[in-house]
C-alpha positions as a Markdown table, in Angstrom:
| # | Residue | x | y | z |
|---|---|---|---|---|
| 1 | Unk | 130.9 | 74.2 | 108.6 |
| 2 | Unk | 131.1 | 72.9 | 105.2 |
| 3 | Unk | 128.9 | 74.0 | 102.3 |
| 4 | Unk | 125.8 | 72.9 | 102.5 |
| 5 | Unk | 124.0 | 70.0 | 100.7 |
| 6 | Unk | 121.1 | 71.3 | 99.2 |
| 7 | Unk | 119.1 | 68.0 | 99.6 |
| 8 | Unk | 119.8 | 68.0 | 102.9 |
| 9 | Unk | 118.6 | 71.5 | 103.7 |
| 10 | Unk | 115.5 | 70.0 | 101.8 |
| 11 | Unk | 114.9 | 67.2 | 103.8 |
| 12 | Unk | 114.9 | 69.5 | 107.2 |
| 13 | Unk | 112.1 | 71.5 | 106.2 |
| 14 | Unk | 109.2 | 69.6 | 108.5 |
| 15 | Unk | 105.6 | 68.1 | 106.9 |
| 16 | Unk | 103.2 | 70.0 | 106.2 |
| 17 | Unk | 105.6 | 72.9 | 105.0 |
| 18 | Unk | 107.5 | 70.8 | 102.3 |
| 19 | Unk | 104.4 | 69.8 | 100.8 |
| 20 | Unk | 102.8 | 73.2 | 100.9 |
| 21 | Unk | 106.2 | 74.6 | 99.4 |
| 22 | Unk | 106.6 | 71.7 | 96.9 |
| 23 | Unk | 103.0 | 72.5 | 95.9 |
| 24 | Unk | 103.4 | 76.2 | 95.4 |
| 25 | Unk | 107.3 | 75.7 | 93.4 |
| 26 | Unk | 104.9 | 73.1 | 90.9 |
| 27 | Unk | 102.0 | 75.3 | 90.7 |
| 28 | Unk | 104.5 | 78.2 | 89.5 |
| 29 | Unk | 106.4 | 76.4 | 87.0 |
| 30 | Unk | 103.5 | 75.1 | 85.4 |
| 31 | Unk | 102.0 | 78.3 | 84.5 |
| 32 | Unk | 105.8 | 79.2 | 82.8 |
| 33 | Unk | 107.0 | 80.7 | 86.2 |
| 34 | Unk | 110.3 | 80.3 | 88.5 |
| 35 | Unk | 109.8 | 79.8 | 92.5 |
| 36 | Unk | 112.6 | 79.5 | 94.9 |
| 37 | Unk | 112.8 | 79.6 | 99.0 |
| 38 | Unk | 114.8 | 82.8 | 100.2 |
| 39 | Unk | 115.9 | 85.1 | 102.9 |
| 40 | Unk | 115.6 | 84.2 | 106.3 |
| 41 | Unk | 114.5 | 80.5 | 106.1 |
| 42 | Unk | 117.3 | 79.4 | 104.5 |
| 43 | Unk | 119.5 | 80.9 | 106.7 |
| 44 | Unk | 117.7 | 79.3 | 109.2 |
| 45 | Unk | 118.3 | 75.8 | 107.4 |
| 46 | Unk | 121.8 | 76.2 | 106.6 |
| 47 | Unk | 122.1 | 76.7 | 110.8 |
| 48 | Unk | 120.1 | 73.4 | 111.5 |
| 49 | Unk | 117.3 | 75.5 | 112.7 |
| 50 | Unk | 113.6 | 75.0 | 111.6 |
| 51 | Unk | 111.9 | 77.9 | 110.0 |
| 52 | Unk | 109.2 | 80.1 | 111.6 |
| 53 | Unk | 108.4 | 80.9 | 108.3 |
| 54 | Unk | 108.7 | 80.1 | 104.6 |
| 55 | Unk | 108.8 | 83.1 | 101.9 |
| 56 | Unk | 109.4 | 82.4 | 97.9 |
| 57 | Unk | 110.7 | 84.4 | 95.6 |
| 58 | Unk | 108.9 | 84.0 | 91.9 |
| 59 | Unk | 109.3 | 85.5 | 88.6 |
| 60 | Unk | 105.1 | 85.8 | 87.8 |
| 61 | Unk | 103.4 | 88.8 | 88.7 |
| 62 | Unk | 101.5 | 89.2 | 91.6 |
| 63 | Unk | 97.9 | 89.5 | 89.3 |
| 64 | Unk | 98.9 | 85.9 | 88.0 |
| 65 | Unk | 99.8 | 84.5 | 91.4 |
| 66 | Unk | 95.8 | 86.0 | 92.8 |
| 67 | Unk | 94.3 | 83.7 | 89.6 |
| 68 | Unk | 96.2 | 80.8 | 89.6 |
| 69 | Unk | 96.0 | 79.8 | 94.1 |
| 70 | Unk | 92.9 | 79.5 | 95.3 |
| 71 | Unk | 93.2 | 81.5 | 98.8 |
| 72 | Unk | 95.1 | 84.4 | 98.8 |
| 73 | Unk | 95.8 | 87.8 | 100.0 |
| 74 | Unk | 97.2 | 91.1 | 98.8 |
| 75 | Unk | 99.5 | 91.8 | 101.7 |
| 76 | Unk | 101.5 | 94.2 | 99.7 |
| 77 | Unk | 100.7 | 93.8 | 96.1 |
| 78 | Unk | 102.3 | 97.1 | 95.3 |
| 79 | Unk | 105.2 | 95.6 | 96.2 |
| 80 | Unk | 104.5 | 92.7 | 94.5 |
| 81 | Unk | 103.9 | 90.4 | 97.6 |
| 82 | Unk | 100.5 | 88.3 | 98.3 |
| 83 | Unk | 100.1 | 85.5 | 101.0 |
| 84 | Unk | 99.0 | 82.1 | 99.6 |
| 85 | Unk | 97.2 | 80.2 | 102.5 |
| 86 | Unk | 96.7 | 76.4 | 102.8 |
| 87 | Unk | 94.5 | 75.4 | 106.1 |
| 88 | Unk | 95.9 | 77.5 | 108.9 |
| 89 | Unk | 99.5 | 77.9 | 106.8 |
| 90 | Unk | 100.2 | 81.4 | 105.1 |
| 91 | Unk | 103.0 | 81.5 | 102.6 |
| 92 | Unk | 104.8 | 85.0 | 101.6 |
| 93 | Unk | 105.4 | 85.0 | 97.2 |
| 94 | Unk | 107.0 | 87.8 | 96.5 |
| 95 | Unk | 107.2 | 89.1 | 92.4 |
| 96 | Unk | 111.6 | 89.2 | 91.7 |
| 97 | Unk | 112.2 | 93.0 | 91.7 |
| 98 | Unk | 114.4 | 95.9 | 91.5 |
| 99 | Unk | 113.6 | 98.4 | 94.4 |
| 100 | Unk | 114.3 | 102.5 | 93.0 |
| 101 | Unk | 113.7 | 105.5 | 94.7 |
| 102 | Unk | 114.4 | 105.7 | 98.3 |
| 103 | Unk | 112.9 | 108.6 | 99.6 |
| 104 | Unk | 111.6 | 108.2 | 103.2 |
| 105 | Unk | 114.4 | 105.8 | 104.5 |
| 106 | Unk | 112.2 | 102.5 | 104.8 |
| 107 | Unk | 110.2 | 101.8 | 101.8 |
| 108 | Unk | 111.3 | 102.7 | 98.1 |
| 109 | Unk | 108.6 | 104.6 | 96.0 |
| 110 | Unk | 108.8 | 102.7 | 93.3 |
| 111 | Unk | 109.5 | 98.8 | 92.8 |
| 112 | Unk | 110.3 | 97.7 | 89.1 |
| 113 | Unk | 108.9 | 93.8 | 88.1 |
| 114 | Unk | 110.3 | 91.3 | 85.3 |
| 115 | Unk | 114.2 | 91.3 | 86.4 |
| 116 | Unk | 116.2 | 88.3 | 87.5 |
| 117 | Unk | 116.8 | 86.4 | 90.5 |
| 118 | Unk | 120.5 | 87.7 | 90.5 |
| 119 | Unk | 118.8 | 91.2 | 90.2 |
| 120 | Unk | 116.4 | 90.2 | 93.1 |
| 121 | Unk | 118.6 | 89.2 | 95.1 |
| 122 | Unk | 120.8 | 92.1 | 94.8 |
| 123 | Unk | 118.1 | 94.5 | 96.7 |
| 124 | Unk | 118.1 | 92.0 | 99.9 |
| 125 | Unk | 119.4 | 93.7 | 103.3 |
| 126 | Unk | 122.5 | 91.0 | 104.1 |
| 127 | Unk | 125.0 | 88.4 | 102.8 |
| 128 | Unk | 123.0 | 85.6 | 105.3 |
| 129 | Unk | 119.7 | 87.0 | 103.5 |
| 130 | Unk | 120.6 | 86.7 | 100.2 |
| 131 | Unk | 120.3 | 82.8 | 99.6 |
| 132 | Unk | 117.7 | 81.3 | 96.9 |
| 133 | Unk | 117.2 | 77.5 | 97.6 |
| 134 | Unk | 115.2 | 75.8 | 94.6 |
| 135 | Unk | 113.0 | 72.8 | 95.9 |
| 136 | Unk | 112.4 | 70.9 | 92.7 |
| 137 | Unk | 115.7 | 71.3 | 91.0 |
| 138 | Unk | 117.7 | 70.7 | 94.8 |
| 139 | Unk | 119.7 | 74.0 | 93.8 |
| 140 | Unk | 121.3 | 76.6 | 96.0 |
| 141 | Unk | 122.1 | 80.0 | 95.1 |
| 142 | Unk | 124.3 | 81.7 | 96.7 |
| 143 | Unk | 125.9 | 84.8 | 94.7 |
| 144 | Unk | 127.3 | 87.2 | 97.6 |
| 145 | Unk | 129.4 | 84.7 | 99.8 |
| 146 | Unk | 126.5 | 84.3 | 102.0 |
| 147 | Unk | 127.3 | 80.9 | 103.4 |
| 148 | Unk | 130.5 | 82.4 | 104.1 |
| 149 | Unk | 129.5 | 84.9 | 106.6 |
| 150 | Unk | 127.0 | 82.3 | 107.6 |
| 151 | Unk | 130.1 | 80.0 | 108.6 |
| 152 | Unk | 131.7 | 83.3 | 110.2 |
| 153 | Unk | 129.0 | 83.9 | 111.7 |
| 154 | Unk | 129.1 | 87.7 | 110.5 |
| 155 | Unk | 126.8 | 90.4 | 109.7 |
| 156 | Unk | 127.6 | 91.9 | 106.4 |
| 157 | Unk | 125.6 | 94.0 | 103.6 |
| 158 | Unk | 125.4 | 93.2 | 100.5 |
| 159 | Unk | 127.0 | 96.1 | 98.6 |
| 160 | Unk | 128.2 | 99.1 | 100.1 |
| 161 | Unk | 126.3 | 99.5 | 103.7 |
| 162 | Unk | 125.9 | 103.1 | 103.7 |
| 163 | Unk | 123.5 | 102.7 | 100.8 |
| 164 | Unk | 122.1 | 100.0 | 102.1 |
| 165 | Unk | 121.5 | 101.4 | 105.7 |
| 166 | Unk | 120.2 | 104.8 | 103.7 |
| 167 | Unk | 117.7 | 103.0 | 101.5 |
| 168 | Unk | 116.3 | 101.7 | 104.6 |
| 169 | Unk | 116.7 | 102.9 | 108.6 |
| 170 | Unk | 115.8 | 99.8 | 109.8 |
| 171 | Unk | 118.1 | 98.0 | 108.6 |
| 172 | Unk | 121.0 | 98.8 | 111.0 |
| 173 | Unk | 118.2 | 98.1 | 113.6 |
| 174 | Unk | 117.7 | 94.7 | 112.3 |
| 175 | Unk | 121.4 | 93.5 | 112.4 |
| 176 | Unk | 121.4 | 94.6 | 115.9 |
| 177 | Unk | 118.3 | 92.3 | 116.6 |
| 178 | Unk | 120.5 | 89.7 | 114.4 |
| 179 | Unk | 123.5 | 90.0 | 116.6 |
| 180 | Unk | 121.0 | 88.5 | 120.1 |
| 181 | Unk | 118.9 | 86.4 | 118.1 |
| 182 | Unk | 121.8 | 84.3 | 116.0 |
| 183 | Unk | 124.6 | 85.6 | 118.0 |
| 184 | Unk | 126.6 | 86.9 | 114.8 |
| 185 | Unk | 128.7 | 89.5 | 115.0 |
| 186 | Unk | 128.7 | 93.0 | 112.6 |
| 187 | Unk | 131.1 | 93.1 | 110.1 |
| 188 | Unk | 133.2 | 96.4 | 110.9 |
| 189 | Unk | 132.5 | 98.2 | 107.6 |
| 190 | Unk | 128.9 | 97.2 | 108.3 |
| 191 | Unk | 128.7 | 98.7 | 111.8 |
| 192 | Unk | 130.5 | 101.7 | 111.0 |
| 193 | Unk | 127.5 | 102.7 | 108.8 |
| 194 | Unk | 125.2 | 101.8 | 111.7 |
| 195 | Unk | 126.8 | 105.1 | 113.3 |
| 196 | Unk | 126.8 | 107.1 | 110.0 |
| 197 | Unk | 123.1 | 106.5 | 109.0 |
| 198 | Unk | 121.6 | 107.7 | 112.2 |
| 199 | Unk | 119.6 | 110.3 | 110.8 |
| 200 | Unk | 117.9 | 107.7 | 108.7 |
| 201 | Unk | 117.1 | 105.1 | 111.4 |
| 202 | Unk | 115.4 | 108.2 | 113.1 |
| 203 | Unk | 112.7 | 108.2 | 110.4 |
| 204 | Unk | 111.5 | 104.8 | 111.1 |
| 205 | Unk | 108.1 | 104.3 | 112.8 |
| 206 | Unk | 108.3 | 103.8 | 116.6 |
| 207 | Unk | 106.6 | 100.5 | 115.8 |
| 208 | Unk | 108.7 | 99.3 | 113.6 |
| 209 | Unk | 111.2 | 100.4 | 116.6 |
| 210 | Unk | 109.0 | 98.5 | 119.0 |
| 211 | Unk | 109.0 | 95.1 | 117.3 |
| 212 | Unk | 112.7 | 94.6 | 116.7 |
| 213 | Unk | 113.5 | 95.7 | 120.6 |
| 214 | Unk | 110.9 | 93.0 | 121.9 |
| 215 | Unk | 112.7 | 90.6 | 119.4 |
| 216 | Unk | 115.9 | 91.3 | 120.9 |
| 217 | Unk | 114.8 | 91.3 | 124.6 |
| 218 | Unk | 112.8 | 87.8 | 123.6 |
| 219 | Unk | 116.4 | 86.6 | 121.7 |
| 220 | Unk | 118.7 | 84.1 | 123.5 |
| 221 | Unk | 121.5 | 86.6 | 123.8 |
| 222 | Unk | 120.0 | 89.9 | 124.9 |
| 223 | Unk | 122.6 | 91.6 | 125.9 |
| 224 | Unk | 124.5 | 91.7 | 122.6 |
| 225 | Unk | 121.8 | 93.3 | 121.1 |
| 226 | Unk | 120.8 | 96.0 | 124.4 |
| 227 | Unk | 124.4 | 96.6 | 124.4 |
| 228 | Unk | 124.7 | 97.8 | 120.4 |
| 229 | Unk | 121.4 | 100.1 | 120.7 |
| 230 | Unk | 123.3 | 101.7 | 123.4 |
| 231 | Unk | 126.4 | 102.2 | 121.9 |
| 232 | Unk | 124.7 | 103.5 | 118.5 |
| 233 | Unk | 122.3 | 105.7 | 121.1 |
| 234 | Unk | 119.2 | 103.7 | 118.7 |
| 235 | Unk | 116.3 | 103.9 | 121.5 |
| 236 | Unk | 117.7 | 107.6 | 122.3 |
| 237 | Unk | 116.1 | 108.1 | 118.7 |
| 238 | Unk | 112.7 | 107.5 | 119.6 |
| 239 | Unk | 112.3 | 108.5 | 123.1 |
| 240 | Unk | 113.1 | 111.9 | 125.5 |
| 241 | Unk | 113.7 | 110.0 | 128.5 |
| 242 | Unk | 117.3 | 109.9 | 129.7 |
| 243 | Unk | 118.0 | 105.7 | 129.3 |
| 244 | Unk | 120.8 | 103.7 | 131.0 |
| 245 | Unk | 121.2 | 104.5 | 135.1 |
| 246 | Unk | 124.4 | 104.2 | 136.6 |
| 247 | Unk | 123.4 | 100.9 | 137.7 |
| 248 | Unk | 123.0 | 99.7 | 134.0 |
| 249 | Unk | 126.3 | 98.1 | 133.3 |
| 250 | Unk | 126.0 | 96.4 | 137.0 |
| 251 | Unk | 122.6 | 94.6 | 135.9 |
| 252 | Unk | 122.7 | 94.1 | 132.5 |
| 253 | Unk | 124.2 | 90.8 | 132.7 |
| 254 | Unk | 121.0 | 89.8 | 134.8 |
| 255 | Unk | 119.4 | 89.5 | 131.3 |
| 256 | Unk | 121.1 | 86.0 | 131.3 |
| 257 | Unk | 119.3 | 84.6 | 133.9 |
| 258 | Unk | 115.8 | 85.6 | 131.9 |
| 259 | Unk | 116.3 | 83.4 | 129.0 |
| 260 | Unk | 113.3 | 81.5 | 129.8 |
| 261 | Unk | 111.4 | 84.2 | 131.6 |
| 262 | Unk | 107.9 | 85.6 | 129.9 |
| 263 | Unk | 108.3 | 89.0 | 127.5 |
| 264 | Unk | 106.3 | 91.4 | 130.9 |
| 265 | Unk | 109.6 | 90.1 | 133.0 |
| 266 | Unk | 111.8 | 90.9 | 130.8 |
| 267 | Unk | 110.3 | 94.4 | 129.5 |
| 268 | Unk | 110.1 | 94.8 | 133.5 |
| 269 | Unk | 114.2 | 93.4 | 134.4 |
| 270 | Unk | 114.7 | 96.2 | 131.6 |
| 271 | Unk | 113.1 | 99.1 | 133.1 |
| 272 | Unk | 114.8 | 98.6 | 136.7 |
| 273 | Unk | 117.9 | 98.2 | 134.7 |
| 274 | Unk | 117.8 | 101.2 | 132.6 |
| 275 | Unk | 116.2 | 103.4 | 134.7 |
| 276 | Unk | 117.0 | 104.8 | 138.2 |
| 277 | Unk | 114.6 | 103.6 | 141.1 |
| 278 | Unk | 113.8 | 107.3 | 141.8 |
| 279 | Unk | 112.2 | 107.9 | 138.4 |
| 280 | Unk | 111.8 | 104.7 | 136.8 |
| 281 | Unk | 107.4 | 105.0 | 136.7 |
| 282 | Unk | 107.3 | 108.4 | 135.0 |
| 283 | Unk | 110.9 | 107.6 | 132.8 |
| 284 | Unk | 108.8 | 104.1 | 132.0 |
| 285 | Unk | 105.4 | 105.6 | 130.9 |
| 286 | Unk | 107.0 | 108.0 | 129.0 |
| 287 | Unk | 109.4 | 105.0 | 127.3 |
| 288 | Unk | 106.1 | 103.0 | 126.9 |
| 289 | Unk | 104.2 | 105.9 | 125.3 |
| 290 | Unk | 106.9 | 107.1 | 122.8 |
| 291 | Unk | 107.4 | 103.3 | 121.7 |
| 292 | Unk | 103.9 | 102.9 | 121.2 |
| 293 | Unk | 103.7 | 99.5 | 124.0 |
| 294 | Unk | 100.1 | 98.5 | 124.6 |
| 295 | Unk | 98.4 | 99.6 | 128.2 |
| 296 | Unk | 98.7 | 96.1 | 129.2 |
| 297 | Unk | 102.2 | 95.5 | 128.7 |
| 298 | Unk | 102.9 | 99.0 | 130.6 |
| 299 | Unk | 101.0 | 97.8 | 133.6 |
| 300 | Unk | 101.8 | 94.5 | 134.0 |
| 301 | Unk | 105.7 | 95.3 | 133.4 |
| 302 | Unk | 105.5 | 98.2 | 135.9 |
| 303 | Unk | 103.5 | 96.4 | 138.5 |
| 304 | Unk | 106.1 | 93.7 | 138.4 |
| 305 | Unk | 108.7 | 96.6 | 139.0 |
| 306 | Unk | 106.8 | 98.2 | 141.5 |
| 307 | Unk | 106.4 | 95.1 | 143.7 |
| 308 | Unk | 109.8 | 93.7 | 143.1 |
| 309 | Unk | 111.1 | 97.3 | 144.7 |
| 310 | Unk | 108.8 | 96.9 | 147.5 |
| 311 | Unk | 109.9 | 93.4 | 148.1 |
| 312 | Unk | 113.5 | 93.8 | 148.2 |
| 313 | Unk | 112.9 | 97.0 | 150.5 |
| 314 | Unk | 110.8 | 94.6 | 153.0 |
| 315 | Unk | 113.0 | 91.5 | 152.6 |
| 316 | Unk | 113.2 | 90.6 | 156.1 |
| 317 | Unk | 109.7 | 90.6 | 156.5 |
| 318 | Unk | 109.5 | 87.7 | 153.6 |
| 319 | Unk | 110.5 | 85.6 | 156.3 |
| 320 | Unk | 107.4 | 85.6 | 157.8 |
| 321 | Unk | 103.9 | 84.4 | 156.5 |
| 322 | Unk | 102.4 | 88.0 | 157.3 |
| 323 | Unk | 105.5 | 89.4 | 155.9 |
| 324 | Unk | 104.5 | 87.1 | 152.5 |
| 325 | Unk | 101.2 | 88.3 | 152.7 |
| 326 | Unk | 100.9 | 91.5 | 153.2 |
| 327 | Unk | 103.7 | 92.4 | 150.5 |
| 328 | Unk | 103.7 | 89.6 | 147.7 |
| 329 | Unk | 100.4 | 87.6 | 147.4 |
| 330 | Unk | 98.3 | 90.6 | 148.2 |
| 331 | Unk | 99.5 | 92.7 | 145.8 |
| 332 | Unk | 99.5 | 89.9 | 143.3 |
| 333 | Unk | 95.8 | 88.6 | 143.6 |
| 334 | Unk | 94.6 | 92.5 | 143.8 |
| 335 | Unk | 96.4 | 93.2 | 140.6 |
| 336 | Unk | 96.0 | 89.9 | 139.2 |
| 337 | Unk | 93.8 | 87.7 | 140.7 |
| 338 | Unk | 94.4 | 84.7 | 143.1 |
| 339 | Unk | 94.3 | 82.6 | 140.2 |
| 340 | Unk | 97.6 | 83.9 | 138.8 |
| 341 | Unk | 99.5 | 83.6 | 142.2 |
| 342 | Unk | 101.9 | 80.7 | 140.9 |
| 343 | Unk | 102.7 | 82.3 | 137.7 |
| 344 | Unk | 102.9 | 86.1 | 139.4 |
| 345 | Unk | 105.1 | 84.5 | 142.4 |
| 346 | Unk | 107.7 | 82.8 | 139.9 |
| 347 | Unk | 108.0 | 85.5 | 137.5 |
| 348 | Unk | 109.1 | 88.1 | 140.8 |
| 349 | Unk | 111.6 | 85.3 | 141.8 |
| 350 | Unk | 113.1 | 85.1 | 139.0 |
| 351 | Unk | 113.5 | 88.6 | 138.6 |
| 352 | Unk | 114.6 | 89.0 | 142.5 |
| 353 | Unk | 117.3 | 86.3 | 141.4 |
| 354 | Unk | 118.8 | 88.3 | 138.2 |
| 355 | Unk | 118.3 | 91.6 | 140.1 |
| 356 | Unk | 119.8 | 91.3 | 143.4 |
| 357 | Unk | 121.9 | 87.6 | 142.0 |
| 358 | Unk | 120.6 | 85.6 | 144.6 |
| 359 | Unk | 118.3 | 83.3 | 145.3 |
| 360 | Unk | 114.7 | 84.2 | 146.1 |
| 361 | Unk | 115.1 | 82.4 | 149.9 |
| 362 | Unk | 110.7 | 83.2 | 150.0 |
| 363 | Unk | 109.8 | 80.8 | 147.5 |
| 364 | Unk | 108.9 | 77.8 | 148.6 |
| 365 | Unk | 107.5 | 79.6 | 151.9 |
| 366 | Unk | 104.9 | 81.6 | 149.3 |
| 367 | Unk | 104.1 | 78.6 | 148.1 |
| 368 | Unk | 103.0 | 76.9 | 150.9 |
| 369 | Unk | 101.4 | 79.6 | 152.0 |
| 370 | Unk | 99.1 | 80.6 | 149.0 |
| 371 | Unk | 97.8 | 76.7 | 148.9 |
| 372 | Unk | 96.9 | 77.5 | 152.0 |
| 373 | Unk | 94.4 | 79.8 | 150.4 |
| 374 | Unk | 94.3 | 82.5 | 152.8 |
| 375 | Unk | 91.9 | 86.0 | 152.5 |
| 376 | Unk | 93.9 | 87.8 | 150.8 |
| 377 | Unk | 91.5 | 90.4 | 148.8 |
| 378 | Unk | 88.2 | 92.8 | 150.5 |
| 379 | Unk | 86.2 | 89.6 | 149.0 |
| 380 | Unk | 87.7 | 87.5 | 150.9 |
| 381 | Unk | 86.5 | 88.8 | 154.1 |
| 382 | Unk | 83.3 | 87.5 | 156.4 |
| 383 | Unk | 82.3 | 91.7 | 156.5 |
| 384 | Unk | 81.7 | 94.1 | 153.5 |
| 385 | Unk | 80.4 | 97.7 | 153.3 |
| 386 | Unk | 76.8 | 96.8 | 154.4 |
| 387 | Unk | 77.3 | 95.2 | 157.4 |
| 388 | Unk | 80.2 | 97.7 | 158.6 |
| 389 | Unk | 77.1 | 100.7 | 158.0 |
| 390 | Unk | 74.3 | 98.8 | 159.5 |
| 391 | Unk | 76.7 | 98.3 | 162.8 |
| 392 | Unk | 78.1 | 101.8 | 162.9 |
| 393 | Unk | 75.6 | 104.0 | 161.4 |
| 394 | Unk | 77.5 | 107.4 | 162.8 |
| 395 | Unk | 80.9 | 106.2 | 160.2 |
| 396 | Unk | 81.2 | 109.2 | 157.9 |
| 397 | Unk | 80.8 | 107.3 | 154.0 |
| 398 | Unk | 84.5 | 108.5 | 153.6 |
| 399 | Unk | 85.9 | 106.2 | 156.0 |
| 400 | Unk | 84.7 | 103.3 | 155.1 |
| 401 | Unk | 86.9 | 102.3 | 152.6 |
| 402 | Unk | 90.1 | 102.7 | 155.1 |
| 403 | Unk | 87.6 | 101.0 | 157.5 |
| 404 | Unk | 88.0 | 97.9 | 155.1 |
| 405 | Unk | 91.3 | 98.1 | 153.8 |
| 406 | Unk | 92.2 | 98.2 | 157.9 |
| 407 | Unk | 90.4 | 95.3 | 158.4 |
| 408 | Unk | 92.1 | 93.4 | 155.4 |
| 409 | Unk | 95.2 | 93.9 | 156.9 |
| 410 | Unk | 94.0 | 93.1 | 160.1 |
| 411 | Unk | 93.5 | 90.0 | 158.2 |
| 412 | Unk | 96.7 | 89.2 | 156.3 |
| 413 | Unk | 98.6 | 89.6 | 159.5 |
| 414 | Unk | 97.1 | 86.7 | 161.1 |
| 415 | Unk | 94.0 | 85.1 | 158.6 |
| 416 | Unk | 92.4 | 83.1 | 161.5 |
| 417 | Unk | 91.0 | 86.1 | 162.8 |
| 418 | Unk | 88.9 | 86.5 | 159.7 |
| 419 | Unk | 85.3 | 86.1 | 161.7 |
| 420 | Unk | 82.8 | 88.6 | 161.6 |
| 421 | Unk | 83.1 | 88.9 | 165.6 |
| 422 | Unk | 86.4 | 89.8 | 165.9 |
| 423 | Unk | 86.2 | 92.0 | 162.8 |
| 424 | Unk | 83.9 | 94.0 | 164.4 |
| 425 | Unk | 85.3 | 94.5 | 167.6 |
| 426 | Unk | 88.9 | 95.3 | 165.8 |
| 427 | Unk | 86.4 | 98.0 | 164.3 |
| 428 | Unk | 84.9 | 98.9 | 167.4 |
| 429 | Unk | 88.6 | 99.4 | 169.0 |
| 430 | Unk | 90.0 | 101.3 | 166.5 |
| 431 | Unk | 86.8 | 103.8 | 165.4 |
């Protein structure tokens, strides 16, 4: 990769951005200010990626920025950043500054305004990080061999990394997440501290925690990053349960087959892969609670588990249409709704395929069978509680509800039997 062209990293940066940026560097410099792109998004353009985001780095404070945009908002003005919105497009401007004091390992205490961009750039986390491109002038600044690692495709801090790492805990956590997401490797020097500043990575919100794990599990090479936090024992930081089964280093390589799969199948490939079948619900909720997932994210992940176990364990009976009913679009359109079968059914095949690495053979069969639109839910049926008390009034009100779910599965096994008739008599024989 040869150095880059700075017009050229220009001219990749899609409409409307440009103009928004363009308008913002303008805007600066005629009220006496500097603006330039940095950190991540040029990075990004340097790898012939497009930006999910565009943050500047200016030398006017953030008081002057709030007067002189017209929409803003003071997302961290005591760290000298405010967002600058145009339409539906938000814009990070951070003040230049010198970050002192580290105390708590993530944010420093005090930030000090009115240095350089050398100086600004100084305080950034990596080499890849540490870029300044300058829209009007068509300048890039690189002053810590950035592009370098960039064309090694390494990892490094600037400066030395334990102080980098102890400045900040999540910082070790983020080159992991860099190492799935760009596929980069960590310098050695740089991973080394990643061991050494353990202590300080432990006194980083489990949120924080939270986000850069679903970053890595959403990344298109997982398993670099799933592989580092178990080497460095990272999660281990934030959680009592006991992570990585036996069976860990036999699935991880599933992850591969997930790349396009949605975030629930992947949190849920994770938990059959980490955990052991025999206490993968309570080692999950607990690995949920301590990482602060939503409710949602829990359920839906461990219903997909759940049902994925119970498939495999009936998977001769998936040859059969009751076989598909009674233990995959069931399940599904109770949890779910019938609605959701398609997206539900794929999601568990793809899941079957990375688990057991084969193909899910029931398929198409589920397929053809849920267009069928069978009963498949206590809704479904031609009886309900009413009717079942009016025709046996001696029932005890307990037994009802196995009364029904009886009759449901009387139901899935063979759907054309779904008449109120024959649903009473099945009652009838079995009461």
């Amino acid at each position: 990769m040869m150095s880059p062209d700075p017009k050229q990293l220009i001219s990749q940066i899609p409409s409307p951005f440009i103009e928004d940026l363009l308008e913002i560097t303008k805007t600066i410099k005629e009220h006496g200010g500097e603006a330039y792109l940095v950190g991540g998004s040029v990075r990004d353009l340097i790898l012939n990626k497009i930006p999910h985001e565009y943050d500047l780095a200016v030398s006017i404070s953030p008081e002057k920025m709030q007067k002189i945009f017209k929409r803003t908002v003071p997302t961290g003005i005591k760290h000298g950043t405010i967002t600058v919105l145009f339409q539906d497009r938000s814009y990070e401007l951070t003040t230049f500054r010198k970050d002192e004091d580290y105390i708590d390992g993530r944010r420093p205490e005090t930030v000090q305004f009115g240095v350089s961009l050398s100086e600004d750039l100084k305080r950034r986390d990596f080499t890849m990080n540490a870029l300044a491109l300058d829209l009007l002038e068509k300048k890039l600044v690189d002053e810590h061999f950035g592009q370098e690692d960039i064309r090694n495709s390494l990892i490094r801090t600037i400066g030395n990394p334990v102080s980098r790492f102890t400045e900040d805990g999540l910082r070790p956590v983020r080159a992991i997440r860099f190492v799935s997401t760009l596929g980069f490797t960590i310098h050695p020097e740089t991973a080394e501290a990643i061991e050494t500043c353990r202590s300080v990575t432990a006194k980083v919100s489990p949120e924080r925690i939270h986000d850069e794990f679903l970053k890595i599990l959403k990344s298109k090479n997982p398993i670099g990053g799933l592989d580092l936090l178990k080497k460095h024992k990272t999660l281990e930081l934030f959680t009592k349960t006991k992570l990585y089964s036996e069976d860990w280093e036999k699935h991880k390589n599933g992850f591969s087959k997930l790349l396009q799969a949605s975030e629930r199948s992947k949190l849920a490939y994770f938990l059959a892969s980490c955990f052991s079948e025999q206490t993968w619900f309570s080692d999950s909720t607990l690995f949920f609670k301590e990482l602060r997932f939503s409710n949602q994210r829990t359920k839906d992940s461990q219903f997909l588990v759940k049902t994925l176990y119970a498939l495999i364990q009936q998977k001769e009976e998936l040859r059969t249409s009751p076989g598909l009913r009674v233990h995959l679009l069931h399940p599904i359109a109770q949890y779910a709704g019938k609605k959701e079968l398609p997206d539900w059914c794929l999601e568990l095949s793809l899941l079957w395929s990375a688990f057991l690495n084969e193909e899910p053979f029931w398929l198409t069969s589920a397929e053809q069978e849920w267009k069928k639109d069978p009963p498949l839910l206590l809704s479904d049926l031609t009886i309900d509680g009413n009717l079942i008390r009016e025709k046996f009034p001696e029932l005890p009100a307990p037994k009802l509800g196995e009364v029904l779910r009886s009759s449901l599965l009387f139901v899935l096994r063979d759907p054309s039997l779904n008449s109120e008739e024959l649903l009473l008599d099945h009652i009838r024989e079995s009461l």
